[in-house]
C-alpha positions in Angstrom: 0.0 0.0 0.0 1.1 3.7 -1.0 0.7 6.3 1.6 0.4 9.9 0.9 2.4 12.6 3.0 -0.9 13.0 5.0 -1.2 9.2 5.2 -4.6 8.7 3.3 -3.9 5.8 0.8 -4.6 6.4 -2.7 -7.8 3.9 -3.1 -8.9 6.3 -0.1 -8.9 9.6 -2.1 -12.2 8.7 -3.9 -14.2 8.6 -0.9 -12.7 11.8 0.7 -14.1 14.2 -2.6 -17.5 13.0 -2.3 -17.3 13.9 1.6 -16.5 17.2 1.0 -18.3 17.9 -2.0 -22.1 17.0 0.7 -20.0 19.2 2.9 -20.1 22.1 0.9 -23.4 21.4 -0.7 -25.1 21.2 2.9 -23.3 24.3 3.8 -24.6 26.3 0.5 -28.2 24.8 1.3 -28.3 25.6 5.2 -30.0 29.2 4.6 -32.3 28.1 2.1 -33.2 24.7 3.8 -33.3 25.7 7.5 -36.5 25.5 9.2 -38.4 28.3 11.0 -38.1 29.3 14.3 -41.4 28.4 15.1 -41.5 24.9 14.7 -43.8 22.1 16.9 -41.7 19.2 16.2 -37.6 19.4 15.4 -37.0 20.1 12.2 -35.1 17.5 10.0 -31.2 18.6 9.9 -30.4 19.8 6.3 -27.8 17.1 6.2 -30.8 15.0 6.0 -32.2 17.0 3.7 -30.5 17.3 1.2 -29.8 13.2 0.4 -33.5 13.0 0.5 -34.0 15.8 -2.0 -30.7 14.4 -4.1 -32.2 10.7 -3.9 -35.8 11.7 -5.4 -33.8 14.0 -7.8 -31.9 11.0 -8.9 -34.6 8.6 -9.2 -37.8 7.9 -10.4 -39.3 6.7 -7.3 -42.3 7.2 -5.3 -42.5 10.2 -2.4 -44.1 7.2 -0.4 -41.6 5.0 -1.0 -38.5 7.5 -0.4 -40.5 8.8 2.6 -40.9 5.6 4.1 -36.8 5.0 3.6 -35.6 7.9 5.2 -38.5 8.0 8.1 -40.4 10.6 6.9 -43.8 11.6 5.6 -44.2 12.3 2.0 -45.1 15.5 2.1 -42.2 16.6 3.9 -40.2 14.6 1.0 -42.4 16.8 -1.6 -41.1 19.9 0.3 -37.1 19.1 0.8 -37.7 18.6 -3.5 -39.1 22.1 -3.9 -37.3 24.1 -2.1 -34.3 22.4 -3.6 
């Protein structure tokens, strides 16, 4: 096995981009995503958000069936699509 200088093997850099890249997106998305102060219920975090909003994006499923995936309703899927 090669190491890098900051000892992350080579096979390893391929799952560090992807990291970063959901980093950055949930960090551009926090403002637009974030819930309202006045909420009942806690709000889902955006980093749950946004792989909810990516996976319907990136499929042709069902709200119901991507709802019942990720533990939440459908309309609340419908929503995190939207305001994506």
């Amino acid at each position: 096995m090669h190491f890098k200088k900051n000892g992350i093997r080579k096979n390893q850099v391929c799952m560090i981009r992807p990291q970063r890249a959901f980093v950055k997106l949930c960090d551009l998305m926090k403002d637009v995503m974030s819930p309202d102060e006045m909420t009942v219920r806690p709000a889902v975090p955006v980093p749950i958000q946004v792989p909810i909003a990516l996976h319907k994006l990136s499929s042709c499923r069902e709200y119901r069936l991507i709802a019942n995936q990720f533990g939440v309703h459908k309309s609340t899927v419908m929503k995190f699509v939207y305001v994506l």
